[in-house]
N, C-alpha and C positions, 0 to 999 in steps of 0.2 A: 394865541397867534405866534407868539416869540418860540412855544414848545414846539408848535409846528413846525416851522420855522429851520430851526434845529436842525431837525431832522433831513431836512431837504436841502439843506447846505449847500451849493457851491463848492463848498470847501472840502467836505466829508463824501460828499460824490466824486470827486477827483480824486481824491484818494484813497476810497474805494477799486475805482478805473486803476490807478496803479498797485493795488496788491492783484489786481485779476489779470494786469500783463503781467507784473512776474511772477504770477504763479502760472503764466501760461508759459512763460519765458525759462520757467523750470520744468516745465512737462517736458519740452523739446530736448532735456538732454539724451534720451536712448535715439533720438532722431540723430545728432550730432555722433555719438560713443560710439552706435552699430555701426554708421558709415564708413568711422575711421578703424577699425578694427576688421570692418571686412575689408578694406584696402591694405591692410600688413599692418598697423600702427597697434603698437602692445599696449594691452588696457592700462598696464602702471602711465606711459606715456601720455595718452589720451587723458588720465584723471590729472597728472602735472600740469599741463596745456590749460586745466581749466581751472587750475588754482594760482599758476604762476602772474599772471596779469592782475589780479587782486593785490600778490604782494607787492610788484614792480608800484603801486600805484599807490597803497595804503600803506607801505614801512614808512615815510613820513609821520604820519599818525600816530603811528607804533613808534616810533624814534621820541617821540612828545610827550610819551608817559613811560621811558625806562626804568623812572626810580618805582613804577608798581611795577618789582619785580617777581613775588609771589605770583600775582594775577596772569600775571605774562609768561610765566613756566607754566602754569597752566595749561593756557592757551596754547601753549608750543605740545604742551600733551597729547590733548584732545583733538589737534588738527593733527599730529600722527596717526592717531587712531582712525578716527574720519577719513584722512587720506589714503589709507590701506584699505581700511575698509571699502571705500569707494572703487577699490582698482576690483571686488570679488563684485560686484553690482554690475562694471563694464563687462567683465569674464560673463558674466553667467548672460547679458543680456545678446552676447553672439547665439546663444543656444536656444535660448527661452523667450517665449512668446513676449512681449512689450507689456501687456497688458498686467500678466502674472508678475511679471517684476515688477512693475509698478504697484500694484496691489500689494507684495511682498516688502515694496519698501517703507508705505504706508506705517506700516508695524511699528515704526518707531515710537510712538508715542506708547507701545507697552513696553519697549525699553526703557523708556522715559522713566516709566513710573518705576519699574523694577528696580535700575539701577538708582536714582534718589533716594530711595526706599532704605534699597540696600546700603547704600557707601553713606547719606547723608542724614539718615533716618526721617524722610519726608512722606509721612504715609497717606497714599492715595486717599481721593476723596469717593466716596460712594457712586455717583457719575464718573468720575476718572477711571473706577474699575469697571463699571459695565461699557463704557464705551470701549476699553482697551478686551475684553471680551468678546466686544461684537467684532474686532479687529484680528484676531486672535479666530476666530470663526471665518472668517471674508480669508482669510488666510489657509484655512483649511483646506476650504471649498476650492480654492484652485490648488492646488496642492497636492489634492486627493488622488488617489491611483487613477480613479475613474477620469478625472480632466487633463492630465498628460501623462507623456512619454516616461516610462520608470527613468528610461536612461538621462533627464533632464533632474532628475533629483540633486545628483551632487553639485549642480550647478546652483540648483535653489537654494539649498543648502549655504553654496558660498555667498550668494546674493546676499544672508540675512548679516555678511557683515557690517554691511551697508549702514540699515536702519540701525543695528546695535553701536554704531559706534557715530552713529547721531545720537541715537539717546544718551549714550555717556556726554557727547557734548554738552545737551541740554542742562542733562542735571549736571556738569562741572561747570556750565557759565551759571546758571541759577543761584548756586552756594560757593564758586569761587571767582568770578569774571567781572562780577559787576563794577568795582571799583576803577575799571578805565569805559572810557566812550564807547558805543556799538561799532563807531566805523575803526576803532584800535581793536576790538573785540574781532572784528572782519578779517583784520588784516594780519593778527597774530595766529590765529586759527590756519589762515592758506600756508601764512610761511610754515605751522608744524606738518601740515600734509604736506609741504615741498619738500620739506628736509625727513621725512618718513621716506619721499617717495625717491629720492634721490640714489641712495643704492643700488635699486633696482634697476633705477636707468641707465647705471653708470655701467652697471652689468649687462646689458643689453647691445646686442648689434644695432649697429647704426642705419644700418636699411629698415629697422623696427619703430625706430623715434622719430623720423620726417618723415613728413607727406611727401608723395610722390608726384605731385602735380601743384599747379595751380588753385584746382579746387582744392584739395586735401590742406593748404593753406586756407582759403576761407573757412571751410570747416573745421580747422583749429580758431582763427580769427572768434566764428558765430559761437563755438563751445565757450569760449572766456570770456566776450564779452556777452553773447545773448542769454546763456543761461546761467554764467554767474554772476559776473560784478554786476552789469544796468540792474537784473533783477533783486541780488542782493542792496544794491543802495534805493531802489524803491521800494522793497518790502522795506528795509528799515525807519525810511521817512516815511514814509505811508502807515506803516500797522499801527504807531500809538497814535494816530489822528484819530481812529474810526473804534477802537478799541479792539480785543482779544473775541468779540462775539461774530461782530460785523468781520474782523480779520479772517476767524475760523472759515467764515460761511464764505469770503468771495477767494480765499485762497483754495478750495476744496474743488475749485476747476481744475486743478491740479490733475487728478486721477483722470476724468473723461479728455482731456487734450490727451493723454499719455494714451488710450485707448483708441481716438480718434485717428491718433496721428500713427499707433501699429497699424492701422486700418488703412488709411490712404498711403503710405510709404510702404508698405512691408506685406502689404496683402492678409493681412490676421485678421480673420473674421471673429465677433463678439460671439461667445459662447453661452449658454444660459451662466454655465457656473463663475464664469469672469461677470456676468451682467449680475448675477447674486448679490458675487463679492465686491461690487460698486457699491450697491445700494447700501451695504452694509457699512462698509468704510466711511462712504458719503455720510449715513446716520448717525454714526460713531462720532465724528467730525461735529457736526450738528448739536448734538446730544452735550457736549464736552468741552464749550467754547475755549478751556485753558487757560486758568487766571495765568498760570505759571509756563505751563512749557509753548502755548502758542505765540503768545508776548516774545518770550525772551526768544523763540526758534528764527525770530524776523531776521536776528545776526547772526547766525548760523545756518541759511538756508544753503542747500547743496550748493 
C-alpha cells in the first residue's frame, strides 16, 4: 500500500504539474522572439529582455556565494556563450518554420554528450548515444533539401548555436558549477548572457531595442517572466521532486506546444517530415531519461 501510495503522491503529482507548465512556459518562447522581431526589435535585444529579469532578481543569491569564485567565472562563461548563442535561435526563427527550429534546438543533448566528452572526458552511455542518434536523425529529417527552402539553410545553420551553447552549459555546470545553489547557478548564467549581449546592444539603434507600443512592452514583460524566470524556478523546485525519468517524460511537452503553438499563431501546418522528427526526438527523450544532463539542465533551462 505505502509503495502505491508513493507513487500517487499528492506531492509528486504537483510537481509533476509544474515541470509540464514550464516546459510549456518554454515552448512559448518562439511565440514571444518572432512577435518581437517582426515588429523591429533585434534578436540580440529580444534574448537580453529575457535574461535581464532573472539577474535583477537572483544577483542577490549570486552576491551570497562570491568567495566561489572559480564556479562563478564559470558561470559568467557559459551564460556568454548561451546568450549569443541564443541571439542565432531568435535570427533564424524570423525565417524558419517554429517547428524545425524547435526540433533543431532539441539537438542539444548531442552537444551535451560531445562537448563532456570532449573537454571533461565524460564518455556517453550506450543509451545516451543512441538517443543523441535518433536526435541527430529527427534533425536531418527536417533539414533535408526535400522538407525546406535551400534559402533557409544558413539560418538553420545559425539556429544550431542555440542548442551547442546549451550543451556546453550543461556539461560546464556538471563538472564545474556545482559547488554554489541552482538558484546562484540561474542567476550567474543570465548575468554572463547580459554581459555577452551587452555590445551588441550598445551598438544598436535605439528604434531596435524598445517596443514600440504597449503591447511590445507586455511581450517583453511575458518573454522574461513566462518563459524564463516562473519556468526556470519551477523546473528547478520541481525536477528533483519526481526525479530525472518522470522529469524527462513530462518535460518533453516541450516540442509539441512549440508545434502547436507555430500552428495556431503563425499558420504552419504539421508536415509529415516535422511529424517524423517529433516522434523521434519524443523517443529519444524517452529512451534517455539523463542521470546527468536532464537533472542538472533544470538550472539552465532557456
Amino acid at each position: 500500500m505505502n509503495k502505491f501510495t508513493s507513487h500517487v503522491s499528492p506531492g509528486i503529482g504537483l510537481a509533476t504539474l509544474g515541470v509540464i507548465i514550464a516546459s510549456v512556459g518554454f515552448g512559448f518562447v518562439p511565440v514571444f522572439a518572432r512577435s518581437l522581431t517582426e515588429a523591429g526589435m533585434a534578436p540580440h535585444a529580444v534574448a537580453l529582455y529575457r535574461y535581464v529579469l532573472a539577474v535583477l532578481v537572483l544577483m542577490p543569491v549570486v552576491w551570497r556565494w562570491r568567495h566561489e569564485r572559480g564556479p562563478l567565472l564559470w558561470g559568467l562563461f557559459v551564460g556568454l556563450a548561451m546568450g549569443l548563442g541564443w541571439v542565432g535561435y531568435v535570427s533564424a526563427l524570423r525565417v524558419v518554420p517554429v517547428s524545425t527550429a524547435g526540433v533543431l534546438y532539441m539537438t542539444y543533448p548531442v552537444f551535451t554528450l560531445i562537448l563532456s566528452w570532449g573537454l571533461f572526458g565524460d564518455k556517453p552511455t550506450v543509451r545516451g548515444t543512441i538517443g543523441a542518434l535518433m536526435i541527430v536523425v529527427a534533425a536531418a529529417v527536417v533539414a533535408s533539401p526535400a522538407a525546406i527552402d535551400p534559402a533557409q539553410i544558413p539560418a538553420l545553420l545559425l539556429s544550431l548555436t542555440a542548442p551547442a551553447g546549451f550543451g556546453l552549459g550543461i556539461a560546464v555546470l556538471v563538472h564545474k558549477l556545482t559547488p554554489i545553489p541552482a538558484l546562484a547557478r540561474i542567476g550567474i548564467v543570465s548575468a554572463g548572457s547580459v554581459i555577452g549581449l551587452l555590445p551588441l546592444v550598445l551598438t544598436t539603434a535605439p528604434a531596435a531595442l524598445m517596443p514600440v507600443d504597449g503591447k511590445g512592452w507586455l511581450m517583453v514583460l511575458g518573454i522574461g517572466l513566462g518563459t524564463a524566470l516562473i519556468p526556470q524556478l519551477l523546473y528547478t523546485v520541481c525536477s528533483p521532486m519526481i526525479g530525472t525519468a518522470r522529469t524527462a517524460m513530462a518535460g518533453s511537452v516541450e516540442l509539441p506546444v512549440m508545434f502547436a503553438l507555430g500552428w495556431l499563431f503563425f499558420g504552419e501546418a504539421l508536415h509529415p517530415a516535422q511529424g517524423a522528427a517529433l516522434v523521434l526526438v519524443l523517443a529519444a527523450i524517452l529512451i534517455t531519461p539523463g542521470r546527468r544532463a536532464r537533472s542538472i539542465a533544470a538550472t539552465l533551462r532557456r
